[in-house]
C-alpha distance (Angstrom), angle and dihedral (degrees) to the residues before:
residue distance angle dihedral
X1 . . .
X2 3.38 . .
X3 4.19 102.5 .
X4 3.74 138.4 30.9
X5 3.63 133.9 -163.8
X6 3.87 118.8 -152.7
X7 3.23 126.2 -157.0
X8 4.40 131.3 -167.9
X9 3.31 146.0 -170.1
X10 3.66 94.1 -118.7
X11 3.72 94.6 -159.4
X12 3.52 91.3 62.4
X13 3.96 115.4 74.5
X14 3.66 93.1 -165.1
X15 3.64 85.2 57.4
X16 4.05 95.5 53.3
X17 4.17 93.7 44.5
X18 3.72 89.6 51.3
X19 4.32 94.0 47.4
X20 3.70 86.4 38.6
X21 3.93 91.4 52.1
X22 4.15 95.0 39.8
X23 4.39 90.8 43.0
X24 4.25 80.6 55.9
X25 3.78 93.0 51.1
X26 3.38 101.0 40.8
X27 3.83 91.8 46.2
X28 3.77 83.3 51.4
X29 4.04 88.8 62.1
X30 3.63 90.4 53.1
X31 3.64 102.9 -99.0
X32 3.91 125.4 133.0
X33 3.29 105.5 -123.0
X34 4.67 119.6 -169.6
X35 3.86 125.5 -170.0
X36 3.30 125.6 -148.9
X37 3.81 115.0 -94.9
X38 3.88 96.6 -103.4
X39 4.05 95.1 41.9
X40 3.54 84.5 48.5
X41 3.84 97.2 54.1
X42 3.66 87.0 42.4
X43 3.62 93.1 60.4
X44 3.79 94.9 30.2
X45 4.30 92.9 -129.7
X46 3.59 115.9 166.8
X47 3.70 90.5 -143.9
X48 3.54 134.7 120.1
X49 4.13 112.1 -74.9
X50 4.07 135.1 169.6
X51 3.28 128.6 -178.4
X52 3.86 129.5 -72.0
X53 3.62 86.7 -106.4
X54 3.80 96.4 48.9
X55 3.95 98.5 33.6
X56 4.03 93.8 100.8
X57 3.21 98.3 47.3
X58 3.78 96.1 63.0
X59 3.86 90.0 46.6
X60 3.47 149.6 75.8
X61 3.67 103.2 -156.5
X62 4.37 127.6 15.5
X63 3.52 127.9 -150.9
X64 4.51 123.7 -167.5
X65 3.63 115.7 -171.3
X66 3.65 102.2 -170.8
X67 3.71 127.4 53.4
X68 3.77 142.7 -50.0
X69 3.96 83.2 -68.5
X70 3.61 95.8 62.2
X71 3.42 93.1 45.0
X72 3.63 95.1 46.2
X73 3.73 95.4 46.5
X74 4.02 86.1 66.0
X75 3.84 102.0 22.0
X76 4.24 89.1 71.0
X77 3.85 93.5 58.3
X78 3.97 92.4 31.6
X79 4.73 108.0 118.8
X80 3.92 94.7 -122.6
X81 3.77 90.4 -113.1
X82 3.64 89.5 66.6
X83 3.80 107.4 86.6
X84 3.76 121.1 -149.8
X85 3.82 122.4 -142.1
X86 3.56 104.4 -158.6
X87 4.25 113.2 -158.4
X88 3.32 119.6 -156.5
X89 3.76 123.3 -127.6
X90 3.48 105.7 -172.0
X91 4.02 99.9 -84.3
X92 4.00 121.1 113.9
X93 3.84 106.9 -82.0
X94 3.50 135.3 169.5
X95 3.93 92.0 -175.3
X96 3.79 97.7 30.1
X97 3.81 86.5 85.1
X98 3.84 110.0 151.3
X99 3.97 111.4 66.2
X100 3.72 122.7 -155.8
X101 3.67 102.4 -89.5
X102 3.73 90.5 60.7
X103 3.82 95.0 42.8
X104 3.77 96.3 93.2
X105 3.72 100.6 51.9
X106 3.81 91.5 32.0
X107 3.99 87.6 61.0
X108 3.61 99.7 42.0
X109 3.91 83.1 55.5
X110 3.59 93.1 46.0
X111 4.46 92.3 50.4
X112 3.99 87.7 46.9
X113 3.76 84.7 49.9
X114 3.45 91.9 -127.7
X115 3.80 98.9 129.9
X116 3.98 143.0 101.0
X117 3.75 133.1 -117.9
X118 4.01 151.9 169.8
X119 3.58 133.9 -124.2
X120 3.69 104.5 -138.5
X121 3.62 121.5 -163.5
X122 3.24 124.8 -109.5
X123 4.08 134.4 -165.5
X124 3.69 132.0 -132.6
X125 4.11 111.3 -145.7
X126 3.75 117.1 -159.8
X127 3.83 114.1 -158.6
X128 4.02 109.0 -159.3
X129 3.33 126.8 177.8
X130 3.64 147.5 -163.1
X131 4.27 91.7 -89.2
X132 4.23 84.6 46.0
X133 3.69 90.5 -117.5
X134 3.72 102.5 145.5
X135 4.11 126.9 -146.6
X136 3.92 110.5 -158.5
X137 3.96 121.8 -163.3
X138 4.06 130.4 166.4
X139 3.81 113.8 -143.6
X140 3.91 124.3 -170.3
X141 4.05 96.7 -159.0
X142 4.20 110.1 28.5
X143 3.64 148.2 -45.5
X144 3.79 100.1 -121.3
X145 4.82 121.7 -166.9
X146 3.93 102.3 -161.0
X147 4.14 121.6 168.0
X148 3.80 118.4 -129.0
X149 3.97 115.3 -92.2
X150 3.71 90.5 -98.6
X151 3.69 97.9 36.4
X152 4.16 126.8 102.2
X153 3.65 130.9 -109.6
X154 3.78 105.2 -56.7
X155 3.95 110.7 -128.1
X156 3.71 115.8 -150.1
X157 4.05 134.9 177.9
X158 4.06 108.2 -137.2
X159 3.94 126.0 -162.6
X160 3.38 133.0 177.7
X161 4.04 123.8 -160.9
X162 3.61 85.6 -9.5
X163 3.60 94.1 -52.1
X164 3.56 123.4 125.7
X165 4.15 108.1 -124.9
X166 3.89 108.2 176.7
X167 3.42 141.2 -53.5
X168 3.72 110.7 -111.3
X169 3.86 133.3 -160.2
X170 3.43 112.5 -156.3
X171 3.74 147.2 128.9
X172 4.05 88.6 -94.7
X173 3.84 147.9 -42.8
X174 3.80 133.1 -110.6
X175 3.92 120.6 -160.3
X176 4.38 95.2 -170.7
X177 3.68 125.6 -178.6
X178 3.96 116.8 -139.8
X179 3.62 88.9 -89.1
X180 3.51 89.6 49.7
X181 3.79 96.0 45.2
X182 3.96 89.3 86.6
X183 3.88 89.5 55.1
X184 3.70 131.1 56.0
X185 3.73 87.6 -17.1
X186 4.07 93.3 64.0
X187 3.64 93.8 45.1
X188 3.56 89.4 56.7
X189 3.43 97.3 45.2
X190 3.36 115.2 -91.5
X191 4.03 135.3 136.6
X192 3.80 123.4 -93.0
X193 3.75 108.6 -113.0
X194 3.68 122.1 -162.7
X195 3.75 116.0 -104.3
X196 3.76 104.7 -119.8
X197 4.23 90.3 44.2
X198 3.61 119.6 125.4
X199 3.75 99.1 -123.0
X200 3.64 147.4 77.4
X201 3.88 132.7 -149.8
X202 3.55 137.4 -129.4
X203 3.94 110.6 -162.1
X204 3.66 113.8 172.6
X205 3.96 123.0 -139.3
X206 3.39 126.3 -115.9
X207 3.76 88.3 -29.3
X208 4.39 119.4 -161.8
X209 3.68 88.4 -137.2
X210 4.21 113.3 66.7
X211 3.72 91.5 -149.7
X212 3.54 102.3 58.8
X213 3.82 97.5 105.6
X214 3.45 131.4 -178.9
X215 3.93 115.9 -81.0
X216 3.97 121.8 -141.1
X217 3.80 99.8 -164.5
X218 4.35 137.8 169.6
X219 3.96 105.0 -70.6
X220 3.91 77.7 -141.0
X221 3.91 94.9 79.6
X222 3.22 130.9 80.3
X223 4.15 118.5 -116.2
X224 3.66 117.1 -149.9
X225 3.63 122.3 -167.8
X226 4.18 118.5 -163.1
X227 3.81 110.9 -164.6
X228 4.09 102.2 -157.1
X229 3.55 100.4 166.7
X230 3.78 114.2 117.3
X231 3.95 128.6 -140.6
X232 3.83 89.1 -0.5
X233 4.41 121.9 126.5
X234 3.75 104.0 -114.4
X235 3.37 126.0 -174.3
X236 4.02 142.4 -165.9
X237 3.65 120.2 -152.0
X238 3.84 122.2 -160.8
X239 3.69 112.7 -159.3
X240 3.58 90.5 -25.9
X241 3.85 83.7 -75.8
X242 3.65 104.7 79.9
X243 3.75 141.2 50.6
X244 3.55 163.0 174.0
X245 3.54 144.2 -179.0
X246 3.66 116.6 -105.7
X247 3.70 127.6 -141.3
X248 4.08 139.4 -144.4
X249 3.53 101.4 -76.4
X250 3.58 101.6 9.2
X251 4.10 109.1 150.2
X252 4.07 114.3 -147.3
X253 3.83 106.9 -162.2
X254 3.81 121.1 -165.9
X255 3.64 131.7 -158.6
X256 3.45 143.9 161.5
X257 4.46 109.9 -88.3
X258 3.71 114.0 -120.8
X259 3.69 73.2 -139.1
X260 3.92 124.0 84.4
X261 3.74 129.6 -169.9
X262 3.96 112.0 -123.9
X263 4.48 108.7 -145.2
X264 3.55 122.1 -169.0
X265 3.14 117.3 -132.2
X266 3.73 130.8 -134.5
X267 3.77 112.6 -117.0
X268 3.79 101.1 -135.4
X269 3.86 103.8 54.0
X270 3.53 145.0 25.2
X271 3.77 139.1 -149.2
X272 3.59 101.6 -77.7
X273 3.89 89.0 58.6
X274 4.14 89.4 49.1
X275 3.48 84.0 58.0
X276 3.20 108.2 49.1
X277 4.43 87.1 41.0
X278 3.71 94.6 57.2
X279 3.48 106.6 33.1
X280 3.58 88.9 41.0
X281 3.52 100.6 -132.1
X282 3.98 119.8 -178.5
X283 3.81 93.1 25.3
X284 3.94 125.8 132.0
């Protein structure tokens, strides 16, 4: 490895001092080391920096400290040979995974190449609209339809593999990779799916009809999502991060990315014990 881009939450100064501290040492070793743009005008570095968006692709190795929103602010642009080590910072993460007593061992692991990671899923979303212009993002975590706070029950046509399923009237729609299935998808009611699974889920929010359930379906078919209420305020959420308003007739297609997202993983636990940390599982 011969460059690394940092990344921090840059409302956190714990955050800053500790990518400050590991940009110094790493520089020190001989390695080029680039901020994003906004950690880098946080700590005022004369460095190189790209955007969030373009960080990976000028790297050969990423590092968040923050939480699962720094990470997944640079994890959904990242090449999938660019692994991500994601350091905790004291928030509730499921991705964050290596805390800051481990980081020094972790990364000399990690520069020897001696280290192990996932490939985590990741979804394509195709926005098209009535003129047929198409809007493509990648998301690590979900694609998520939610109505305004003052806006109706959103109706929306869903099909699967070309296959109509139902139409469902509820207050929104999330499409969640495994990753994402401990997010917005678990809050909503939907099942915990292991991270390396096959599969993504479709859990409806707040839905009128009791027996829409969420659906755990192939991540090899395509998921496309009809919005057919009229003069209603639609919107589509990218990672909880991103968004746009959607229109009458708007059709969101999902599909599996040709593009994964590579996670290191920390050493000394797995997923099982992530679980059962930050959902507290077992406790009085």
């Amino acid at each position: 490895m011969r460059s690394v881009g940092i990344a921090a939450k840059v409302t956190a100064p714990e955050a800053l001092e500790h990518a400050m501290r590991v940009a110094g040492e790493l520089r020190s070793r001989g390695l080029e080391v680039c901020f994003d743009d906004e950690t880098a005008a946080a700590l005022d570095d004369p460095g190189a920096c790209w955007s969030k968006s373009s960080l990976g692709t000028h790297t050969d190795l990423l590092i968040t400290f923050g939480g699962d929103g720094t990470l997944l602010s640079v994890a959904r642009h990242a090449p999938s040979h660019v692994p991500i080590l994601g350091v905790n910072m004291g928030t509730l993460g499921f991705l964050t995974e290596i805390r800051l007593e481990e980081l020094p061992g972790v990364l000399d692991r990690v520069l020897a190449g001696d280290f192990q990671s996932e490939d985590r899923v990741a979804l394509e979303v195709t926005v098209q609209g009535p003129d047929d212009s198409d809007r493509i993002y990648r998301v690590l975590n979900d694609v998520a339809i939610n109505k305004s706070a003052l806006a109706r029950i959103i109706e929306m046509h869903v099909l699967v593999g070309g296959k109509f399923v139902s139409t469902f009237r509820a207050d929104g729609l999330i499409v969640a990779t495994p990753t994402g299935s401990t997010a917005y998808n678990l809050s909503a009611g939907g099942p915990i799916i292991y991270p390396t699974m096959s599969a993504v889920v479709v859990t409806p929010i707040c839905p009128h009809m009791l027996s829409n359930r969420p659906l755990v379906l192939p991540d090899d078919l395509t998921i496309e999502i009809r919005i057919i209420s009229s003069n209603q305020e639609v919107y589509l959420t990218l990672d909880g991060q991103e968004g746009l308003p959607l229109s009458e007739y708007d059709r969101v297609s999902v599909r599996k990315s040709p593009q994964t997202v590579q996670l290191i993983q920390s050493p000394d636990k797995n997923y099982f014990d992530v679980l059962r940390t930050k959902l507290k599982w077992g406790e009085a």
